[in-house]
PDB file of N, CA, C and O in Angstrom:
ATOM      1  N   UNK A   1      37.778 100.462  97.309  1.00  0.00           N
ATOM      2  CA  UNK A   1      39.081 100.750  96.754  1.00  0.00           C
ATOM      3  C   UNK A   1      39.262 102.261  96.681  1.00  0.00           C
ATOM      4  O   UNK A   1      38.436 102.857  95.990  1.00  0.00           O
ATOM      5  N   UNK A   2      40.168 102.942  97.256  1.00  0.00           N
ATOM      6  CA  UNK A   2      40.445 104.222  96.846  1.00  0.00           C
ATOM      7  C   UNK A   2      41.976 104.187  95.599  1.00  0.00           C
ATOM      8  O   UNK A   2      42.719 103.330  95.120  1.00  0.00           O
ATOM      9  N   UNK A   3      41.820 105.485  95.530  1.00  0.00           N
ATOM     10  CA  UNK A   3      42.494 105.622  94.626  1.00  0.00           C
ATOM     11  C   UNK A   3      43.115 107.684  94.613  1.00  0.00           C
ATOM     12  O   UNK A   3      42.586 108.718  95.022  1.00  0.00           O
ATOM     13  N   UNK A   4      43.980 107.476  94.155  1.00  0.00           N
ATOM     14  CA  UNK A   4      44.999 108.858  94.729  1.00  0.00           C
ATOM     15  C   UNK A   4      45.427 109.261  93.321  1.00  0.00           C
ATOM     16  O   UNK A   4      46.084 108.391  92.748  1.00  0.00           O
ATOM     17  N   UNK A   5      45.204 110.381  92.633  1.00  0.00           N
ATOM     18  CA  UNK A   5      45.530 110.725  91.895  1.00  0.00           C
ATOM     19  C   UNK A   5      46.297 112.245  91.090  1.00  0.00           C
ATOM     20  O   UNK A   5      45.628 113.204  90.705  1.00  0.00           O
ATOM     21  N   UNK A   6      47.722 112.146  90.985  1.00  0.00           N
ATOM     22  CA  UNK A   6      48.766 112.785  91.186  1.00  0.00           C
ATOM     23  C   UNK A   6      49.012 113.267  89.935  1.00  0.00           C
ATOM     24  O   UNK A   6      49.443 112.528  89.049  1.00  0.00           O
ATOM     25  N   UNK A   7      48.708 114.828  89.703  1.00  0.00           N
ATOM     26  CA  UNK A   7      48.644 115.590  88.587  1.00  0.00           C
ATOM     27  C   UNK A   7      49.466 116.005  88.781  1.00  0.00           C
ATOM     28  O   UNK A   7      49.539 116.375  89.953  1.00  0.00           O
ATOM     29  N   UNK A   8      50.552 116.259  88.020  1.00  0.00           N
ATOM     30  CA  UNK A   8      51.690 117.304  87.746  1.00  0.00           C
ATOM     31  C   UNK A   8      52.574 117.141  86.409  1.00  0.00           C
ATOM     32  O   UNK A   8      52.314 116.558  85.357  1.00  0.00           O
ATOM     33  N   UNK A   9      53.704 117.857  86.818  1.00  0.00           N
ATOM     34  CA  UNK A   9      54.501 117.942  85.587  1.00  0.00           C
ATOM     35  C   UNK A   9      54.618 116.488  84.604  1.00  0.00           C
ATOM     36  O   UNK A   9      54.547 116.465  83.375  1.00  0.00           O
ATOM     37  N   UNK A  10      54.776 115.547  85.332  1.00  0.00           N
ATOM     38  CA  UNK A  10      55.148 114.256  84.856  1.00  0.00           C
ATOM     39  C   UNK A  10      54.171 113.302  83.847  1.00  0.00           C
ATOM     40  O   UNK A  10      54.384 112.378  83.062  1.00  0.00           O
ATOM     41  N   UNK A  11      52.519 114.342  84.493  1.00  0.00           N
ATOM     42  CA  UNK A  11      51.493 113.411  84.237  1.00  0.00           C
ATOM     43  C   UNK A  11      50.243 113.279  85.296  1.00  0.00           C
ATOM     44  O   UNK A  11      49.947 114.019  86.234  1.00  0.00           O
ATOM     45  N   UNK A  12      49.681 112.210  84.874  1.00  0.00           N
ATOM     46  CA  UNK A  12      48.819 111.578  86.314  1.00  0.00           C
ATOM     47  C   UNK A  12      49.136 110.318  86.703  1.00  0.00           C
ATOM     48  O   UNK A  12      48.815 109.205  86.284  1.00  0.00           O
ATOM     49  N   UNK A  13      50.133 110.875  87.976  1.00  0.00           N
ATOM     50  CA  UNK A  13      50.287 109.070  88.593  1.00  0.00           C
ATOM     51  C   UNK A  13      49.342 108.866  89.323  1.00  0.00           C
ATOM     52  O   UNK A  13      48.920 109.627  90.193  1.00  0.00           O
ATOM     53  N   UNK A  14      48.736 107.321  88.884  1.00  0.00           N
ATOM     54  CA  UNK A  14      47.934 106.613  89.895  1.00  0.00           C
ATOM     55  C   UNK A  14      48.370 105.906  90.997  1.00  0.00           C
ATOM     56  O   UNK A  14      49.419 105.268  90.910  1.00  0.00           O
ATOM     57  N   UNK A  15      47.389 105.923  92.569  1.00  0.00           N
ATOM     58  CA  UNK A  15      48.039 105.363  93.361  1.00  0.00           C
ATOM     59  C   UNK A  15      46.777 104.631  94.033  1.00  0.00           C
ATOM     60  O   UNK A  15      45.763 105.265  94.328  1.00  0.00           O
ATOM     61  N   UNK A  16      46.906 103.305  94.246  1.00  0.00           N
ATOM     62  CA  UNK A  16      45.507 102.642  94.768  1.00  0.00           C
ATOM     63  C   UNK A  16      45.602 101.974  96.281  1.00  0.00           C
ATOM     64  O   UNK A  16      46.481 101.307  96.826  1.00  0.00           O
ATOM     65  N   UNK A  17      44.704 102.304  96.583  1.00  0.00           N
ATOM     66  CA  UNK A  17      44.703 100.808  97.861  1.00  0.00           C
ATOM     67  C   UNK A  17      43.356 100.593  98.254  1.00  0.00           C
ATOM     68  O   UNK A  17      42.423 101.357  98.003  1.00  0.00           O
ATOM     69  N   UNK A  18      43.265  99.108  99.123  1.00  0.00           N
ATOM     70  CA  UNK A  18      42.252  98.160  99.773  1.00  0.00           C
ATOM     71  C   UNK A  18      42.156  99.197 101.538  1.00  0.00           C
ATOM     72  O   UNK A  18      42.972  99.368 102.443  1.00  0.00           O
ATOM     73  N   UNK A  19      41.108  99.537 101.368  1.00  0.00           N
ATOM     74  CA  UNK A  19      41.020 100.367 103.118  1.00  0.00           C
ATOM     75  C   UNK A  19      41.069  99.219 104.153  1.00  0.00           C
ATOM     76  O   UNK A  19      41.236  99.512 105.337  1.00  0.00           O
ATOM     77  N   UNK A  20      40.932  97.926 103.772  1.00  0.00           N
ATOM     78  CA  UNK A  20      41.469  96.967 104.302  1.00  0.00           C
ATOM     79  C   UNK A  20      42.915  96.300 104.701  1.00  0.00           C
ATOM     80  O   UNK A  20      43.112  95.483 105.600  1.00  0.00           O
ATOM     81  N   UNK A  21      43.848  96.846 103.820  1.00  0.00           N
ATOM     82  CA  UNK A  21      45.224  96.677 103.175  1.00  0.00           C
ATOM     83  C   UNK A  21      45.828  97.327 104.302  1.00  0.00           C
ATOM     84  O   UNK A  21      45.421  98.474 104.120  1.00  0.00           O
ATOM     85  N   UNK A  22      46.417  97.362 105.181  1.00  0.00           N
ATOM     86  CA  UNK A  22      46.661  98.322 106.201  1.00  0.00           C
ATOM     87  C   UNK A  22      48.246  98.569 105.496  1.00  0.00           C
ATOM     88  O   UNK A  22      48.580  99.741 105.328  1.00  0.00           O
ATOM     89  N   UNK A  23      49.102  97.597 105.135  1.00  0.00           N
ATOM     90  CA  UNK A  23      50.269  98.023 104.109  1.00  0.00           C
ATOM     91  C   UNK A  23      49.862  99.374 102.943  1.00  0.00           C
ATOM     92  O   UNK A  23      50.590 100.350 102.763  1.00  0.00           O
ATOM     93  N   UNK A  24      49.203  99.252 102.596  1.00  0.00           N
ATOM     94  CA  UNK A  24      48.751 100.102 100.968  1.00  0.00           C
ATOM     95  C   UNK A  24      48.094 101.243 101.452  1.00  0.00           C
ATOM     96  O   UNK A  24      47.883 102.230 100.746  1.00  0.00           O
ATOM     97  N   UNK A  25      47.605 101.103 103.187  1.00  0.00           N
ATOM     98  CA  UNK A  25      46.972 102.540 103.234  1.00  0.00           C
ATOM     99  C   UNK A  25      48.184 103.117 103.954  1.00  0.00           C
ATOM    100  O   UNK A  25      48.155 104.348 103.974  1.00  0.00           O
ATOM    101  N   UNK A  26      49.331 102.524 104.600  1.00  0.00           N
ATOM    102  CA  UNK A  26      49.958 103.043 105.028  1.00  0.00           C
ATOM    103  C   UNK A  26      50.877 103.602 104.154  1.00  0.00           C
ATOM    104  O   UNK A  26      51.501 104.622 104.444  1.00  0.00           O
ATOM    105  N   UNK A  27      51.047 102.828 102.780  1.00  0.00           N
ATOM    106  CA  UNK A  27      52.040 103.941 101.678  1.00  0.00           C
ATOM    107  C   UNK A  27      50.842 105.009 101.407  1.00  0.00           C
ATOM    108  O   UNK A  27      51.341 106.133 101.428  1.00  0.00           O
ATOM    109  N   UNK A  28      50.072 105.040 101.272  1.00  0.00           N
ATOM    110  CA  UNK A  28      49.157 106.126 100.875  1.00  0.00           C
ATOM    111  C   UNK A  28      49.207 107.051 101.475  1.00  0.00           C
ATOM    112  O   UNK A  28      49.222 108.099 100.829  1.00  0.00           O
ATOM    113  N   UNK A  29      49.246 107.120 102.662  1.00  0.00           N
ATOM    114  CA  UNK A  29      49.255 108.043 103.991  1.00  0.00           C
ATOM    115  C   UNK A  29      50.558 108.512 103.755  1.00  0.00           C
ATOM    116  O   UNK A  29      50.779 109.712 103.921  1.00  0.00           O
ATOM    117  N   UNK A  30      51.405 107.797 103.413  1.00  0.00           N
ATOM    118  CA  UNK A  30      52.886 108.639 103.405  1.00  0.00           C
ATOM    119  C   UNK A  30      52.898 109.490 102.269  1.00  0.00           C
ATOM    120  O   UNK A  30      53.400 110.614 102.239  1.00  0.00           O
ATOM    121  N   UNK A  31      52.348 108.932 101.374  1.00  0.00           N
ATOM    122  CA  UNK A  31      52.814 109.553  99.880  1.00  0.00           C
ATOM    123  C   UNK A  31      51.523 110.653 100.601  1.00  0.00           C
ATOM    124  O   UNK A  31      52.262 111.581 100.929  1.00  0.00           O
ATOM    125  N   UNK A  32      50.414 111.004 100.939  1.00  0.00           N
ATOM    126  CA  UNK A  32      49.393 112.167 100.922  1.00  0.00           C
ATOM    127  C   UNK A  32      50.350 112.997 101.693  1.00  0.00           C
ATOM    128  O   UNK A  32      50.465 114.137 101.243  1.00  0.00           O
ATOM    129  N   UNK A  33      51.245 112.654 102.997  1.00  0.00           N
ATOM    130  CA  UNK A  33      52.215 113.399 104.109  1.00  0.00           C
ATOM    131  C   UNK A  33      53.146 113.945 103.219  1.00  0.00           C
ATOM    132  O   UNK A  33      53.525 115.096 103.435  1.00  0.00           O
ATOM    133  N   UNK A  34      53.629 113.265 102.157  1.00  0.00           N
ATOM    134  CA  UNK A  34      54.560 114.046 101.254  1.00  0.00           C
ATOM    135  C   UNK A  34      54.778 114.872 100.607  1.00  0.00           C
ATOM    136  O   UNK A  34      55.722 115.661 100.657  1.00  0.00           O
ATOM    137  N   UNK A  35      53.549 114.784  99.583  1.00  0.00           N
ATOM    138  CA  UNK A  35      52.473 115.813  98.555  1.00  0.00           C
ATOM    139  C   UNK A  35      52.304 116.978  99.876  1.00  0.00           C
ATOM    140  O   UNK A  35      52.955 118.010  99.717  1.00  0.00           O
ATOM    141  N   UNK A  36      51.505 116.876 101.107  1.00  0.00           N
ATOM    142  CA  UNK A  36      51.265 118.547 101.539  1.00  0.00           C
ATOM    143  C   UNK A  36      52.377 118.687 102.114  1.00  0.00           C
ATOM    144  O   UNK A  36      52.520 119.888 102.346  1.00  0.00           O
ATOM    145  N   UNK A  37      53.661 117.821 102.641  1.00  0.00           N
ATOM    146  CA  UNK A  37      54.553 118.814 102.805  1.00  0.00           C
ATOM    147  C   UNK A  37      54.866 119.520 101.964  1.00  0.00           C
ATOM    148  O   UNK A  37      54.790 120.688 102.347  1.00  0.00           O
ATOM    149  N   UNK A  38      55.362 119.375 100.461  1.00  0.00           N
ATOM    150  CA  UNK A  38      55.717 120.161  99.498  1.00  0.00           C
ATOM    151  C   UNK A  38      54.699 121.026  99.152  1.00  0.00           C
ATOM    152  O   UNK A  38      54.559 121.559  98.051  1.00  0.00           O
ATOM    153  N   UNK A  39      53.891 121.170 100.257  1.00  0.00           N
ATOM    154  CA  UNK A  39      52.924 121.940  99.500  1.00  0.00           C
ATOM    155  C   UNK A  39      51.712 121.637  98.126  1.00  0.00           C
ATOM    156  O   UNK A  39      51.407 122.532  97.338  1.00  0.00           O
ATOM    157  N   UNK A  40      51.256 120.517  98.069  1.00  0.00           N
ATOM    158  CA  UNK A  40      50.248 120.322  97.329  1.00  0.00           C
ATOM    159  C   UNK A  40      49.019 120.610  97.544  1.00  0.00           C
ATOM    160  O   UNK A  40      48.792 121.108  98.647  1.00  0.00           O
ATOM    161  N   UNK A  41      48.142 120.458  96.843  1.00  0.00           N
ATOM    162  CA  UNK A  41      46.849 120.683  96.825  1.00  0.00           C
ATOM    163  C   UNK A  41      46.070 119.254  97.019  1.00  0.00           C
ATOM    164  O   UNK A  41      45.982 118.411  96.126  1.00  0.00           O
ATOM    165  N   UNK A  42      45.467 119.110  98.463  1.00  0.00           N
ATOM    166  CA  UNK A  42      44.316 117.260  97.899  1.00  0.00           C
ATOM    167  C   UNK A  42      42.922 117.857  97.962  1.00  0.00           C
ATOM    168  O   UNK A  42      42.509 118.934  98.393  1.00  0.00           O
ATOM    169  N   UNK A  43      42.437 117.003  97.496  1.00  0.00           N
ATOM    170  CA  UNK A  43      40.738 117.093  97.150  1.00  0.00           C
ATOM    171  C   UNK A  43      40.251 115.629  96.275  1.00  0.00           C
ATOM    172  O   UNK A  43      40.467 114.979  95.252  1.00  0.00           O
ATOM    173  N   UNK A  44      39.364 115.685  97.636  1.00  0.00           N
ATOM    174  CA  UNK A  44      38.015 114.192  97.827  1.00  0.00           C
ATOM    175  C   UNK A  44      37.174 114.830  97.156  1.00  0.00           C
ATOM    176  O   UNK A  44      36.690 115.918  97.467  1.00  0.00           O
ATOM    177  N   UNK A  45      36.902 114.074  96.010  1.00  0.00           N
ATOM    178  CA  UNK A  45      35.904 113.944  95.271  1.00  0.00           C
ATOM    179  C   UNK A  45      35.002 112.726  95.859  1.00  0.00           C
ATOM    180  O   UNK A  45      35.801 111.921  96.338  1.00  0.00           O
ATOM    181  N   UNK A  46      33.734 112.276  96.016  1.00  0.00           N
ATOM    182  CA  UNK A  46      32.845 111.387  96.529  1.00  0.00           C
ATOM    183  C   UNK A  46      32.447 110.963  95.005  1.00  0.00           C
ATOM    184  O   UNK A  46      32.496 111.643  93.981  1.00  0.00           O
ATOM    185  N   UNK A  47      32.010 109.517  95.211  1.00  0.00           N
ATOM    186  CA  UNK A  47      30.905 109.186  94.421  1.00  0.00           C
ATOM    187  C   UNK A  47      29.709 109.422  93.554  1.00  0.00           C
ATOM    188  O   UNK A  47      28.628 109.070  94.025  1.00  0.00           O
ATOM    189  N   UNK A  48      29.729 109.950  92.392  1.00  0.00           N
ATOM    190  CA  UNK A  48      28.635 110.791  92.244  1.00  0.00           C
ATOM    191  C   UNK A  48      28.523 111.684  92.137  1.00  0.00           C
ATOM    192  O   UNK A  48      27.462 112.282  91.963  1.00  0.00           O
ATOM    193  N   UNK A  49      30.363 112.418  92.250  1.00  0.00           N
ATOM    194  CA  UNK A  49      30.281 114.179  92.266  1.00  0.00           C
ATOM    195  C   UNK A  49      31.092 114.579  91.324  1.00  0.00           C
ATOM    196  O   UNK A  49      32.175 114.026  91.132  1.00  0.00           O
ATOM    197  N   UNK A  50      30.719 115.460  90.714  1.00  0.00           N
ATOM    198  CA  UNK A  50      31.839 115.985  89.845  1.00  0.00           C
ATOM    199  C   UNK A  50      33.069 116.621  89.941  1.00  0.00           C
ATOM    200  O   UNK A  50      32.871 117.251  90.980  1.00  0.00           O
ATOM    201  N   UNK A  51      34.262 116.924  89.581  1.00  0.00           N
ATOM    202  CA  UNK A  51      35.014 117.706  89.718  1.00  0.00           C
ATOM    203  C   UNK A  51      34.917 118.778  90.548  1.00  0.00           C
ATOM    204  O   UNK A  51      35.652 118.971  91.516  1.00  0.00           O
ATOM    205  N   UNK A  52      33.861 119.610  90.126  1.00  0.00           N
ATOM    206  CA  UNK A  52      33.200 120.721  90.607  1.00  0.00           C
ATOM    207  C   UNK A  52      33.024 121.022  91.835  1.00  0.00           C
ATOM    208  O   UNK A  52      33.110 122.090  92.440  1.00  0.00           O
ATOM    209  N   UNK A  53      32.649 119.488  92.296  1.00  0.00           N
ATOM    210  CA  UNK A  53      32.352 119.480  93.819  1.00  0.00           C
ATOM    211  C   UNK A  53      32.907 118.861  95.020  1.00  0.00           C
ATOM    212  O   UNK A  53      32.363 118.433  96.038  1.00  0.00           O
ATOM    213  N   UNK A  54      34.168 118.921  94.633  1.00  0.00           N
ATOM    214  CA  UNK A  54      35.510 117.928  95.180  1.00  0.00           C
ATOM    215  C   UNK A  54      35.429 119.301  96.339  1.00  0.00           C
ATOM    216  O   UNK A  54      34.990 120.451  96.331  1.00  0.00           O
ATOM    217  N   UNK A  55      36.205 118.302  97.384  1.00  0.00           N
ATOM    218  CA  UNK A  55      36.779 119.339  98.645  1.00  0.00           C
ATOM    219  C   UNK A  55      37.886 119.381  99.345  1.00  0.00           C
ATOM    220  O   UNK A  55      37.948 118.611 100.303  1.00  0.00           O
ATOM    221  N   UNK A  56      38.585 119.920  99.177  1.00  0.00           N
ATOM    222  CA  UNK A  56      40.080 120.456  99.848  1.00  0.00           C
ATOM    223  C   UNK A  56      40.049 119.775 101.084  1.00  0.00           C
ATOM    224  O   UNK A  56      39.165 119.870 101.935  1.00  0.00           O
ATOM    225  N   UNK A  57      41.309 118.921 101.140  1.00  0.00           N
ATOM    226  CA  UNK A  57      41.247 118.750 102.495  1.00  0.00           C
ATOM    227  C   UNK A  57      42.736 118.303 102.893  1.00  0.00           C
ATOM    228  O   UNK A  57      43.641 118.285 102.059  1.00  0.00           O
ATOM    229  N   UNK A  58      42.895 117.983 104.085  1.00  0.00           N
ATOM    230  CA  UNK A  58      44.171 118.557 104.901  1.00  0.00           C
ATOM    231  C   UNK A  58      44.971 117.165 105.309  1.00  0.00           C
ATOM    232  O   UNK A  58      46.183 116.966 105.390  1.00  0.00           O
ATOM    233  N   UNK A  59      43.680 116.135 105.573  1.00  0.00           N
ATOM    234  CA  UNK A  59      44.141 115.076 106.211  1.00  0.00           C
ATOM    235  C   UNK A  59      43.958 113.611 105.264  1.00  0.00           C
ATOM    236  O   UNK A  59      43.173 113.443 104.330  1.00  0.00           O
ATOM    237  N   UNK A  60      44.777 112.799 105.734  1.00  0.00           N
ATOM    238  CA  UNK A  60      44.188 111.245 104.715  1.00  0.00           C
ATOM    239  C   UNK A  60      43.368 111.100 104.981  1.00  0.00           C
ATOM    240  O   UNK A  60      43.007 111.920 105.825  1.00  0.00           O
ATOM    241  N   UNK A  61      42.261 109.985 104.582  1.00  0.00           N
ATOM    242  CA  UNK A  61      41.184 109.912 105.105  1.00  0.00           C
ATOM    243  C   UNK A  61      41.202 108.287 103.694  1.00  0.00           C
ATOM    244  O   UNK A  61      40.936 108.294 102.492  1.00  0.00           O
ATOM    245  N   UNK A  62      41.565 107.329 104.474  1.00  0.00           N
ATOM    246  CA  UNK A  62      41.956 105.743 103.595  1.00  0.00           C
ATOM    247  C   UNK A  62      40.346 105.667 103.376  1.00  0.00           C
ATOM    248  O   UNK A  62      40.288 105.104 102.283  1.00  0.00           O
ATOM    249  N   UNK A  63      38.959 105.917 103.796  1.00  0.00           N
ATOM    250  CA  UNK A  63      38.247 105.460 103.055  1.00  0.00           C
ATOM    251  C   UNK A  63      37.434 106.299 101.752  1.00  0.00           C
ATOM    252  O   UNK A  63      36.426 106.075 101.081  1.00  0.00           O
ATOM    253  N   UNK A  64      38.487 107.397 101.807  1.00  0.00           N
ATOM    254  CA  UNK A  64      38.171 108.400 100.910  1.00  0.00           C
ATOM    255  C   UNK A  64      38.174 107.105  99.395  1.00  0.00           C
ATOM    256  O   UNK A  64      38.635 105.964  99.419  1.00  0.00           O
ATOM    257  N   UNK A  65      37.424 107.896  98.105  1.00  0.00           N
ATOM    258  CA  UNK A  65      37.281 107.393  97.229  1.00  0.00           C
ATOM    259  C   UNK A  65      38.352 107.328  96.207  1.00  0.00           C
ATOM    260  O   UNK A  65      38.978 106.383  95.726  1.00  0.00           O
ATOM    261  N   UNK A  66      38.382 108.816  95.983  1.00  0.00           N
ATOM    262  CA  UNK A  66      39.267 109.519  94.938  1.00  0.00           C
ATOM    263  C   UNK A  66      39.724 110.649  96.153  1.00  0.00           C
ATOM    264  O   UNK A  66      39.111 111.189  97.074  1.00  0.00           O
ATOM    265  N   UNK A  67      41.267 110.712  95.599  1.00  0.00           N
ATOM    266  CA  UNK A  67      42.146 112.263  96.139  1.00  0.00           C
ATOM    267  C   UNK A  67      42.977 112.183  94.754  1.00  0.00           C
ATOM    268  O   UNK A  67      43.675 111.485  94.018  1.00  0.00           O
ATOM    269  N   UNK A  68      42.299 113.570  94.991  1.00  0.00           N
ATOM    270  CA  UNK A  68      43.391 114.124  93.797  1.00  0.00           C
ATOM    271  C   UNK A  68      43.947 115.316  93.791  1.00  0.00           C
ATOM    272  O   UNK A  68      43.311 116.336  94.055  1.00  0.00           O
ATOM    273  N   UNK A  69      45.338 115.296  93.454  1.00  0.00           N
ATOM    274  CA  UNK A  69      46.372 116.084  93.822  1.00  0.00           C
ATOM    275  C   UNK A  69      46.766 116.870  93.066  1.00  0.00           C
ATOM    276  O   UNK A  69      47.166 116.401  92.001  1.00  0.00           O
ATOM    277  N   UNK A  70      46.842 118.443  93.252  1.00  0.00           N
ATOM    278  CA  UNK A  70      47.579 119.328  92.091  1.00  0.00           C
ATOM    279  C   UNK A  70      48.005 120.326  92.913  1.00  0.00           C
ATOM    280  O   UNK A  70      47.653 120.569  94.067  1.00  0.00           O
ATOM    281  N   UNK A  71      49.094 121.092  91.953  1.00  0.00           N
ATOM    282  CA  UNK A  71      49.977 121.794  92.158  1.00  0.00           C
ATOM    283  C   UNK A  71      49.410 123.309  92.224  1.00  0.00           C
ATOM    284  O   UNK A  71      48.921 123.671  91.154  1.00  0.00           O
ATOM    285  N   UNK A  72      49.372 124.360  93.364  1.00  0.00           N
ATOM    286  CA  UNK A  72      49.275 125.431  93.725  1.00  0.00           C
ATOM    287  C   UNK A  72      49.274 126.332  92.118  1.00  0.00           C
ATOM    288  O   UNK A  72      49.985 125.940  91.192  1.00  0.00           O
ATOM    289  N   UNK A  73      48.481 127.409  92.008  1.00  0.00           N
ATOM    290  CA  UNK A  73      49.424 127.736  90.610  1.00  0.00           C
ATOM    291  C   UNK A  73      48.994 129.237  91.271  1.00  0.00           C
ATOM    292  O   UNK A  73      47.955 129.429  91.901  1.00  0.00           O
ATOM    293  N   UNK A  74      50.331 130.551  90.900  1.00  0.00           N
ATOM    294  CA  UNK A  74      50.065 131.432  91.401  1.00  0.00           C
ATOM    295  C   UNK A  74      49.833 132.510  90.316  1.00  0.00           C
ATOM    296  O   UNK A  74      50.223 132.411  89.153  1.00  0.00           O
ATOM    297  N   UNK A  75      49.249 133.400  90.765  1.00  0.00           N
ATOM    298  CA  UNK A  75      48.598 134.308  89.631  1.00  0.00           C
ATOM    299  C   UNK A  75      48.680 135.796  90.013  1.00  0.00           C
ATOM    300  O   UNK A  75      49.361 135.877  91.036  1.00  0.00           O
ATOM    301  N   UNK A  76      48.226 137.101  89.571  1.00  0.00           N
ATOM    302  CA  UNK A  76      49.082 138.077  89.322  1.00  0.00           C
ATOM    303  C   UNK A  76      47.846 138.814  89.181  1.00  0.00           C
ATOM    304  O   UNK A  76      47.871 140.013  88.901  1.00  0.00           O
TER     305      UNK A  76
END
């Protein structure tokens, strides 16, 4: 089961699917295409890893575990 998780203003929306589900990975894939058009931030966290050791990445990847999504923040 993965699972997509969408930090921002609103909150954390959860978003799940079966890597089997070819429906549920295909909303997933849209909603991840959506998030980096606007410019978001994703990062795969694995099994076993902490926050700490999550990794930026560019593309879906349906048998990813956890993606989790946040917003650019700019600094000065």
């Amino acid at each position: 089961m993965g699972v997509m998780r969408i930090i921002d203003a609103t909150g954390d929306t959860i978003l799940e699917w079966a890597p089997d589900d070819l429906l549920a990975v295909a909303r997933a894939e849209a909603v991840f295409d959506d998030l980096r058009a606007r410019r978001q931030l994703a990062f795969v966290r694995r099994a076993g890893e902490s926050a700490h050791d999550a990794e930026r990445v560019a593309s879906f990847d349906p048998g990813a575990e956890e993606i989790i999504w946040v917003r650019p923040i700019a600094g000065g």
